[in-house]
C-alpha positions as CSV (number, residue, x, y, z in Angstrom):
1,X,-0.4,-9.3,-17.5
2,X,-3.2,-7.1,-16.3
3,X,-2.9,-6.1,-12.9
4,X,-7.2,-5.9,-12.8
5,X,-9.2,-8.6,-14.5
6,X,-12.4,-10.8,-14.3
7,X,-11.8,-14.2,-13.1
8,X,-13.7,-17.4,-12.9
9,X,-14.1,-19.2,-9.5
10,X,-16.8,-22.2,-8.9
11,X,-18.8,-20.5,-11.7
12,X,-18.6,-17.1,-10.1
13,X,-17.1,-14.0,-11.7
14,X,-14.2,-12.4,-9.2
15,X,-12.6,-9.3,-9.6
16,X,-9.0,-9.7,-9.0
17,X,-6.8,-6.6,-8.4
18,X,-3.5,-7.8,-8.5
19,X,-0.6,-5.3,-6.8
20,X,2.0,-8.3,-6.3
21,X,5.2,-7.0,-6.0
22,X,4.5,-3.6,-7.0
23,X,6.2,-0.4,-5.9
24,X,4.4,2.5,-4.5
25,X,3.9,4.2,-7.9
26,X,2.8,0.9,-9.4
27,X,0.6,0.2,-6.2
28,X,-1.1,3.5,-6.9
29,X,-1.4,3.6,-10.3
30,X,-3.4,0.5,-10.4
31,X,-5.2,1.2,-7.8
32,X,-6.5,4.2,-9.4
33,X,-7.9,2.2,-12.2
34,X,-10.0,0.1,-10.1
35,X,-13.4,2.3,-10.5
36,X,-13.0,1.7,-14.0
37,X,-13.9,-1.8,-13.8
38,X,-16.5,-1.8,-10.6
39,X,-18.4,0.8,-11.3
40,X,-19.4,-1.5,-14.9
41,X,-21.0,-3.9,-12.4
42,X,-24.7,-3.8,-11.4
43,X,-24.2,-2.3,-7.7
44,X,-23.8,-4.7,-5.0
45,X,-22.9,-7.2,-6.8
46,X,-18.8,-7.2,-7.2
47,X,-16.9,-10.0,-5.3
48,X,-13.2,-8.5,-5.3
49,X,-9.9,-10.3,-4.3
50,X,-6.9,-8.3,-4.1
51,X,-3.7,-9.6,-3.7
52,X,-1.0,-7.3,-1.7
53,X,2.1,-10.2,-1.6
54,X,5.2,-8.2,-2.0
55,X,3.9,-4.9,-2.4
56,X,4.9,-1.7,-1.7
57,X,2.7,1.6,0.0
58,X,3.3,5.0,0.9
59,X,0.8,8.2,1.8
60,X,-0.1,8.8,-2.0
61,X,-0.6,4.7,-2.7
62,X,-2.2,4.9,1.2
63,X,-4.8,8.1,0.0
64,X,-5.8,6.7,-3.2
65,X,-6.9,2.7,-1.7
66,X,-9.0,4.8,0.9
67,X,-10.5,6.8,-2.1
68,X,-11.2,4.0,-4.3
69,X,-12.6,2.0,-1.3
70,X,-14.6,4.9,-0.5
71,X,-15.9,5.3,-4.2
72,X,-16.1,1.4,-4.7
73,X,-18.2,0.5,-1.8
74,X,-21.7,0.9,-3.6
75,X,-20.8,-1.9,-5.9
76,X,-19.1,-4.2,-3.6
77,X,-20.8,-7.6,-2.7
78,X,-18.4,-8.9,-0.6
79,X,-13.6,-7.7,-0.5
80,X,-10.9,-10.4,0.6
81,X,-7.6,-9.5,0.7
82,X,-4.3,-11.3,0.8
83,X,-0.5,-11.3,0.9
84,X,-1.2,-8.1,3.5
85,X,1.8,-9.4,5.8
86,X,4.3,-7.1,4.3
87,X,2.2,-4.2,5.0
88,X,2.1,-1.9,7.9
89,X,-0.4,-3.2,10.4
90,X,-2.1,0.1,11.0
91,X,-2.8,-0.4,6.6
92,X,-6.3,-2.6,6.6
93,X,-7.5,-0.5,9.9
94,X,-6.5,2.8,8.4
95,X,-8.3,2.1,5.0
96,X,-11.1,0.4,7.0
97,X,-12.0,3.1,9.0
98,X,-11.9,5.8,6.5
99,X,-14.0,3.8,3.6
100,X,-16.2,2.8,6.8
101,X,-15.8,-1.1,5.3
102,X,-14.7,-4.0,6.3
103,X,-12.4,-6.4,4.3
104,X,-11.6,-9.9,5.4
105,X,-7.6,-10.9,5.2
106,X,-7.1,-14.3,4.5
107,X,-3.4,-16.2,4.3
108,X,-3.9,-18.1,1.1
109,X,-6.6,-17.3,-2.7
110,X,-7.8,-20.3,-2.1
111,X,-9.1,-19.3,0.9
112,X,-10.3,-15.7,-0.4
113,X,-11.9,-17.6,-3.2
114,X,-13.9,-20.1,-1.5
115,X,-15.1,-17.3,1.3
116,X,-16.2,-15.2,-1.7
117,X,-18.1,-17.5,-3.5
118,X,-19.9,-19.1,-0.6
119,X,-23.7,-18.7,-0.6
């Protein structure tokens, strides 16, 4: 299974990064392959939906999502994120306020999906 792939939602093309139960290596590791995708995009125009349920961060896994939010940001229409409850809570306002972006937690996809693909 690819942790970072194009899916459809209501007609709409979302990128899903997909760290689910992933250890602070893993966590890191595909996280450091996010660019690869975004930065194919026209800028401002990704809708991303990560999923953190389960998984696992420490400085290194910390640096790198600030770094990839930082470099990301140009291409980035709108960022949910779920499954954050197993994550510190200082994690979305650290990453936040170095990437100088916001990103909208929600507790289910469904929800992420819908807010992402409204007009």
């Amino acid at each position: 299974m690819e942790r970072i792939r194009f899916i459809s939602y209501r007609g709409k093309q979302i990128l899903l990064v997909d760290v689910t139960h992933c250890s602070a290596a893993e966590s890191e590791e595909t996280l450091r392959t996010a660019p690869d995708y975004v930065t194919t995009q026209p800028p401002g125009s990704v809708l991303l939906l990560a999923d953190f349920t389960g998984a696992s961060f420490d400085e290194d896994a910390t640096r790198t999502m600030q770094q990839t939010a930082v470099f990301d940001k140009p291409y980035i229409k709108k960022a949910a994120w779920i499954g954050t409850q197993s994550l510190p809570a200082s994690f979305q306002e650290t990453v936040s306020e170095f990437s100088r972006r916001e990103f909208v937690v929600f507790k289910s996809k469904t929800e992420a999906l819908d807010w992402l693909t409204e007009d």
